[in-house]
N, CA, C and O of each residue as an XYZ file, in Angstrom:
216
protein
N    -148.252    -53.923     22.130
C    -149.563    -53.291     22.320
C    -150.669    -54.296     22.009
O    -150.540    -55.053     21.047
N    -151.880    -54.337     22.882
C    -152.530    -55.720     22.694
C    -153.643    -54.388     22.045
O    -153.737    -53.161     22.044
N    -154.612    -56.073     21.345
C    -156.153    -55.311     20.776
C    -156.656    -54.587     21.838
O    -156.567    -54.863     23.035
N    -157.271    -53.500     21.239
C    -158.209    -52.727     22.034
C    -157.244    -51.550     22.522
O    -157.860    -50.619     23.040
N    -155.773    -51.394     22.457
C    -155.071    -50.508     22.785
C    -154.654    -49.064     21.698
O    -154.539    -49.136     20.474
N    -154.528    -48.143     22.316
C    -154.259    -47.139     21.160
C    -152.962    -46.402     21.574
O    -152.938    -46.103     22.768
N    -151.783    -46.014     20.781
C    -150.722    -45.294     21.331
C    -151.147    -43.963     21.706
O    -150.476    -43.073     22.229
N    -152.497    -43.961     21.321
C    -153.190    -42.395     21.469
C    -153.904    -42.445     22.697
O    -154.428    -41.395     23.070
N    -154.043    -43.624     23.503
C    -154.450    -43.830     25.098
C    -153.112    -42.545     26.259
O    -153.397    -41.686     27.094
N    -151.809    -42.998     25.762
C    -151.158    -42.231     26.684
C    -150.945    -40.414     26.682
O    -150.416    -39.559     27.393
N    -151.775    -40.504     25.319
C    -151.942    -38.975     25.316
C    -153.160    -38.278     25.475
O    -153.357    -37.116     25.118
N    -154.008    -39.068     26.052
C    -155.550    -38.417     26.257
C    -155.570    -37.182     27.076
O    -156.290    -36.221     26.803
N    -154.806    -37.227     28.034
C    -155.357    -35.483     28.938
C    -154.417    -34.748     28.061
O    -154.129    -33.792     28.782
N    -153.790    -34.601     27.011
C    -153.246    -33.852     26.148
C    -153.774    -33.422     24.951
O    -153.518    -32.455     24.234
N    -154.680    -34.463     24.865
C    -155.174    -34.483     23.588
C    -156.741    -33.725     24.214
O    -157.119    -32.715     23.621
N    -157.427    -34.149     25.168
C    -158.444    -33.849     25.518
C    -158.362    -31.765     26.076
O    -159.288    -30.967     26.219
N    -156.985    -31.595     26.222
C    -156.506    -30.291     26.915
C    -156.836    -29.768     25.244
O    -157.863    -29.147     24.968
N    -155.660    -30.177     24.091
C    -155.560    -29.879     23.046
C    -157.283    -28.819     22.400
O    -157.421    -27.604     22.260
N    -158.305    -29.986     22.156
C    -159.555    -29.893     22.644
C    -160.037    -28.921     23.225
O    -160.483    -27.861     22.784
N    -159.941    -29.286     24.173
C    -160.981    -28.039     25.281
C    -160.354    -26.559     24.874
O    -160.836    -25.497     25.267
N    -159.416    -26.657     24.181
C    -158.882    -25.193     24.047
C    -158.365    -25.118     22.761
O    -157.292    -24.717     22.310
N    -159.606    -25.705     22.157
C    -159.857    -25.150     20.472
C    -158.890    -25.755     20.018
O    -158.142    -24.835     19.687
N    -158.456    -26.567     19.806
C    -157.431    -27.041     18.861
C    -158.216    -28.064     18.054
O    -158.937    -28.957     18.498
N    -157.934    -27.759     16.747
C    -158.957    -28.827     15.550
C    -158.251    -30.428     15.468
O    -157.140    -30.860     15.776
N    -159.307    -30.964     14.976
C    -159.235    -32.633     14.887
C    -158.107    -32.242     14.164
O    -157.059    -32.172     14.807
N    -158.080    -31.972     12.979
C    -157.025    -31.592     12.107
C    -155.958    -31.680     12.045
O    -155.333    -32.358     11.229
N    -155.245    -30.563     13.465
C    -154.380    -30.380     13.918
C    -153.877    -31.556     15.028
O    -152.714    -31.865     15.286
N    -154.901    -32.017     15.501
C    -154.153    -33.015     16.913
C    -153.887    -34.388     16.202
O    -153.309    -35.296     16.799
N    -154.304    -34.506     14.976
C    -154.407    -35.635     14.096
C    -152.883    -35.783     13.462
O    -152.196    -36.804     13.443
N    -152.411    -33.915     12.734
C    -151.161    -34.070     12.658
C    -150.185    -34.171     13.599
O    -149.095    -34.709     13.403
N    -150.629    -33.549     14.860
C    -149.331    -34.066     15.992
C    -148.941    -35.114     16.634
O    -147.923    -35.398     17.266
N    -150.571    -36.018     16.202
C    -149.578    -37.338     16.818
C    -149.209    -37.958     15.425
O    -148.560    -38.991     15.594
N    -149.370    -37.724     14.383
C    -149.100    -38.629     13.084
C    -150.109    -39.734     13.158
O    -149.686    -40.870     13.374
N    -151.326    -39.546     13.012
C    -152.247    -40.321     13.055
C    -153.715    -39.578     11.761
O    -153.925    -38.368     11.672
N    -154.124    -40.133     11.334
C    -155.280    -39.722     10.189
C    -156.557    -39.337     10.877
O    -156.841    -40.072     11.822
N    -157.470    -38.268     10.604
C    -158.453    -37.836     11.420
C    -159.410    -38.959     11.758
O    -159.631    -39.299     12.920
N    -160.004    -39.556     10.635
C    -160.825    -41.051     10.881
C    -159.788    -41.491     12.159
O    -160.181    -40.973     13.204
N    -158.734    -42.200     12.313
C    -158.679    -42.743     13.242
C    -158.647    -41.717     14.956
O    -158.837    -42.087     16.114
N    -158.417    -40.778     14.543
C    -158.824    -39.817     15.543
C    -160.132    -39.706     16.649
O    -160.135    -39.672     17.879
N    -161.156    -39.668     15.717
C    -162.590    -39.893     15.859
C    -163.158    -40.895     15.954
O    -164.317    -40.908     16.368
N    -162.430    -42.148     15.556
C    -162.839    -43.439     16.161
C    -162.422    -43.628     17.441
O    -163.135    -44.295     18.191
N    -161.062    -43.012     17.960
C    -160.290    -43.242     18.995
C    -161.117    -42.343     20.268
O    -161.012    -42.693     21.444
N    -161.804    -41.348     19.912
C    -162.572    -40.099     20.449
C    -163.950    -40.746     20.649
O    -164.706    -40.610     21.611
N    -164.095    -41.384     19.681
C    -165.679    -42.042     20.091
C    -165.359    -43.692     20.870
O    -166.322    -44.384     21.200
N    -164.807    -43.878     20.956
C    -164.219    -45.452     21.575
C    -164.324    -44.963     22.871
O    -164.962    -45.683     23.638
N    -163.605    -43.336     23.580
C    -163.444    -43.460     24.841
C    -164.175    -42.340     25.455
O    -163.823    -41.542     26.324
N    -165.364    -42.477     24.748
C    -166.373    -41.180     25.039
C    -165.955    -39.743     25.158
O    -166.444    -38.953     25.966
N    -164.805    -39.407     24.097
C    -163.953    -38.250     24.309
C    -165.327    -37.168     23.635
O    -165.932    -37.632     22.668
N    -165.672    -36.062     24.061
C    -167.061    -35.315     23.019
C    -165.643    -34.413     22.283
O    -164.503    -34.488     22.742
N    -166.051    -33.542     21.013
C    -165.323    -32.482     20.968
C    -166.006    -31.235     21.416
O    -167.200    -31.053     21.654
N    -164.935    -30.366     21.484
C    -164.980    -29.086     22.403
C    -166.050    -28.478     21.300
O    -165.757    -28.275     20.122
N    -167.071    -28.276     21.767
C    -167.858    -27.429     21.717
C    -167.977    -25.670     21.498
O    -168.419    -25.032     20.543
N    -167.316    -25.157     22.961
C    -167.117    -23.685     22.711
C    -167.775    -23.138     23.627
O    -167.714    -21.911     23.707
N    -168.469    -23.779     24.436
C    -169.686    -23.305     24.881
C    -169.009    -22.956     26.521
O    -169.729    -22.477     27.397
């Protein structure tokens, strides 16, 4: 895996689905085994917004 890569790249429309249908940082943080900070860095790196509600 080179710089700038995240193992959390191949799960974005999963993670972004996760998201859009209420699922907390929290929670998507424990399913990939990853810590919320790096979650939200990974979310703000690829202009991911969180779900709102709206």
């Amino acid at each position: 895996m080179g710089p700038g890569k995240s193992k959390l790249d191949a799960f974005r429309p999963e993670i972004e689905a996760l998201l859009n249908n209420g699922s907390s940082q929290k929670f998507i943080a424990k399913r990939y085994r990853i810590t919320e900070p790096t979650l939200c860095n990974w979310m703000k790196k690829n202009g991911i917004k969180k779900y709102s509600g709206l």
